[in-house]
N, C-alpha and C positions, 0 to 999 in steps of 0.2 A: 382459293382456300389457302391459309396460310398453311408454310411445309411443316409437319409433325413426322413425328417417328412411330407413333402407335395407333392403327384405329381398331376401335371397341367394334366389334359388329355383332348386332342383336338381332338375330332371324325374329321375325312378329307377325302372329297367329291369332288373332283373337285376345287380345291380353291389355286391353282398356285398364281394364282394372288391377294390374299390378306394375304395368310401364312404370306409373312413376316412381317404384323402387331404384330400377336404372339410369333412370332422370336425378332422382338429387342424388343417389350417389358421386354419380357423375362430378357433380356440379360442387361437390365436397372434395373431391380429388386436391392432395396437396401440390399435386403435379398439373400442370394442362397443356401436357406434350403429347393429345392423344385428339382425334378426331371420333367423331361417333356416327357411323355409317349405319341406318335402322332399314331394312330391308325386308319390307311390308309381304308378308308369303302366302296375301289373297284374303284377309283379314275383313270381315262383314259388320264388325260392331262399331264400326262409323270412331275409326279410332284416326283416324288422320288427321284431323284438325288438330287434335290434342299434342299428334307429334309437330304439326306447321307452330302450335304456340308454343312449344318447347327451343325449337329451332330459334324462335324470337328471343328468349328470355335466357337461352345460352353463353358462356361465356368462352366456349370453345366450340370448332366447326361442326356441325350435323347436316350429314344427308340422306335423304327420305329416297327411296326407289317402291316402287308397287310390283310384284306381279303375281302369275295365277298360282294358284295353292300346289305344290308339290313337295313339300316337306323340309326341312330344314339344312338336308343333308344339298340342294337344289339349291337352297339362298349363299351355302357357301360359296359351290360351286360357281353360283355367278358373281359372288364376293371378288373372287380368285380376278376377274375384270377388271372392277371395279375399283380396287385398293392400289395406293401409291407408297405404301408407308413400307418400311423393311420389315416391319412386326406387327400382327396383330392378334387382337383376344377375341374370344366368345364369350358374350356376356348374355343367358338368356333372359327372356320379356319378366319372367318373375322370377328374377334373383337379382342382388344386388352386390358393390363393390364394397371392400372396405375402403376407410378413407386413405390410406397410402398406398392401394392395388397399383394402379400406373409407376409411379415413382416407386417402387418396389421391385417391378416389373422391369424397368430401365434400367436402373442400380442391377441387377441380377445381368442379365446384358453386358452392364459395362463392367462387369466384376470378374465378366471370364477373361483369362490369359489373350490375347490377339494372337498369340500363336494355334489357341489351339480353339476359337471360338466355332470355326469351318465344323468342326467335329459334332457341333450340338444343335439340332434346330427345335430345339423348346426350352422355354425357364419355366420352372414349373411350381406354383406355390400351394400352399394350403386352403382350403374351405373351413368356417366356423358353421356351425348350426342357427340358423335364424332365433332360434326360440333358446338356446339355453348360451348361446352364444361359446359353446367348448368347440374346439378345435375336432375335424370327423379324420381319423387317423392318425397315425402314429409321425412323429417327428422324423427324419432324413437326418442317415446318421454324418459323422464330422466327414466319413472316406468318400459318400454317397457321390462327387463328382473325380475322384481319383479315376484315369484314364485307364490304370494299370490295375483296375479292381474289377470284377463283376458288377455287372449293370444291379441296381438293387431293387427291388421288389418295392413296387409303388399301393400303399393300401390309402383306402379312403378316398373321398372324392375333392379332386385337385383340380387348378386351373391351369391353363397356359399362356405363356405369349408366346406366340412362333414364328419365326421368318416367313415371311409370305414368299420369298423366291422359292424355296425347298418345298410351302406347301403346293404350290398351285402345280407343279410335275405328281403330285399326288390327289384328281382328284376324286370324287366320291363316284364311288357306280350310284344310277339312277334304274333301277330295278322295277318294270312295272308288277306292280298290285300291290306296291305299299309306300306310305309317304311317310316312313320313317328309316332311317341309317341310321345307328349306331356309330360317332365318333370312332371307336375300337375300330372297324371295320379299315379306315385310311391312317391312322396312328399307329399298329402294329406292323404294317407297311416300311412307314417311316425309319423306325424303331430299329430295323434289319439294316441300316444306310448310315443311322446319328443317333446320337447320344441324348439324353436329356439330362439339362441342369437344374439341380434342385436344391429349392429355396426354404430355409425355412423360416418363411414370412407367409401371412394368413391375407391371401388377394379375395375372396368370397365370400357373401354371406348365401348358403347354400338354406331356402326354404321347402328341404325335401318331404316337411310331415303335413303338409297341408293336401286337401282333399283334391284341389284344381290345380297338383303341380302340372306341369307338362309333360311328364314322364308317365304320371299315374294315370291321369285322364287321356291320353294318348290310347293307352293300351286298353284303357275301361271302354273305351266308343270305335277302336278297330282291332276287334280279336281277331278275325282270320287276316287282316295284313299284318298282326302281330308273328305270325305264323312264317309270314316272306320274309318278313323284318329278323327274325330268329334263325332262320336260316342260311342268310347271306351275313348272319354273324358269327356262327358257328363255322361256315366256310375259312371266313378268314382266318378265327381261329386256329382251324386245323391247316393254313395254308401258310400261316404266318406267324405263327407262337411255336414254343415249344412247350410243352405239356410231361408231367409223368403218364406212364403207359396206362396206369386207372384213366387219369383226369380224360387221356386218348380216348379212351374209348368209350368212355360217357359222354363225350363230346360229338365224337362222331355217330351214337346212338341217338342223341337231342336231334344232329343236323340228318338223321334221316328221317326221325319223326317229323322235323318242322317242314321236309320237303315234300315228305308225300301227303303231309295235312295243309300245304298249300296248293297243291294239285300239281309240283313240279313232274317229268315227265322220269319216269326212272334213268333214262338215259342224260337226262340233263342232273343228275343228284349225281350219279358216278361221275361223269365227265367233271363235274364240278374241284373234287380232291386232285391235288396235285400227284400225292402219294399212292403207287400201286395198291400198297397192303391197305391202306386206308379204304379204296375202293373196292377192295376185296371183303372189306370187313363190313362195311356196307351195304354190300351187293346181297351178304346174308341176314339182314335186318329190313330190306326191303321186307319181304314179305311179310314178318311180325308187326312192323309198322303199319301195316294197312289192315291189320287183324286189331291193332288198338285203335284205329284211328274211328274204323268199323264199330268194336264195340263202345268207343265214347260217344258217337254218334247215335247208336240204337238205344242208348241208355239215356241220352239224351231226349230224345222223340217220347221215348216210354214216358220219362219224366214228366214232360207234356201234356199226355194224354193223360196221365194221371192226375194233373189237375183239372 
């Protein structure tokens, strides 16, 4: 494989039918200093072929890897092996790049000071909306990488390139009874260690309003592992952000609903918070939480019977 400095990596699930969004993007890139690593995560709809004739018709390097379905949080994980490049991106099965994403990406890279690049392990740019093609949040203002400012408040959904050295000492917990992690969960991690650099240049075309994103249909076909999944995000949250004392405590109210409506063990939901008071606060919503969990479930059944 010829040496690049960036690989694309697209965890792939079942997504025949929107691959080739990331295929010509790809293939549009005014740049081709990126490899594209597709890391198949147990995929049944006979989509492999179509990645082996992509591989062919390529003009930059692709490698194909297969294994069993465990979530996409798993395919990075094993990414972190896999990758030789100092940087690289998540591009998912259906979304796609804009045409100067890479060479955007680069340029942001080579744009930080060398004194102080140690300091940052992401560049970070914008997403446009598939359908109306506007930009989904607000611009990064002039100070937004000033070392000597407050970190600033990231809205909207964004992309990254990131050092693969820095990520792979960060990776994803694999939690049984759910095959899904939340990104948030190992970036807010990160976050308390470096800095992020922000670009404002638009690297995504984000196709969030359709019926079979991966986000929406995820959660519409695994409601109770959405449940683990919400859980060990709210963890984080409370373990690894900082929050106003409201945002706290509705935060920590979510993560005890999500644990005890996943059947987490009470003593494994406390254990869990880093923070005494946190645990303490908890510890008093245990019991309300299994009183709601109780009556959404009996209202539920009724519902049922009622038809």
């Amino acid at each position: 494989m010829a040496e690049v400095r960036l690989t694309v990596l697209t965890p792939l699930y079942n997504r025949k039918h929107t691959i080739y969004r990331v295929f010509d993007s790809l293939m549009r890139q005014t740049c081709k200093d990126f490899e594209w690593l597709v890391i198949d995560d147990g995929s049944t709809d006979g989509v492999e072929p179509l990645i082996r004739d992509y591989m062919r018709q390529a003009d930059f390097p692709v490698r194909y890897y297969y294994k069993e379905n465990g979530g996409k949080h798993t395919v990075v994980n094993m990414a972190y092996g896999l990758m030789q490049t100092p940087y690289f991106t998540i591009l998912d099965s259906d979304d796609a790049f804009t045409d100067t994403a890479v060479e955007s990406m680069l340029a942001g890279w080579d744009g930080i000071p060398p004194q102080d690049r140690d300091k940052f392990w992401c560049v970070v740019g914008h997403s446009v909306d598939s359908l109306t093609g506007e930009r989904i949040g607000s611009l990064f203002s002039e100070n937004a990488n000033d070392l000597s400012h407050p970190r600033e408040p990231i809205v909207g959904e964004k992309t990254a390139a990131i050092r693969t050295d820095i990520a792979r000492r960060f990776p994803f917990p694999e939690p049984e009874g759910t095959t899904f992690v939340t990104e948030s969960v190992v970036w807010a991690k990160v976050d308390q260690h470096y800095r992020q650099y922000l670009l404002n240049a638009d690297f995504r075309i984000y196709y969030q309003n359709e019926p079979d994103s991966l986000t929406v249909a995820w959660y519409r076909d695994h409601v109770q592992q959405g449940y683990v999944s919400n859980f060990i995000w709210k963890q984080s949250m409370l373990n690894d952000t900082r929050m106003s004392t409201a945002q706290t405590l509705k935060t920590i109210g979510q993560y005890t609903f999500y644990g005890v409506t996943a059947g987490r063990p009470t003593g494994k939901i406390l254990s869990g918070l880093d923070c005494k008071t946190y645990r303490f606060v908890c510890a008093l919503l245990i019991l309300p939480s299994k009183v709601v969990r109780f009556l959404r479930r009996f209202r539920g059944v009724y519902a049922q019977k009622g038809d």
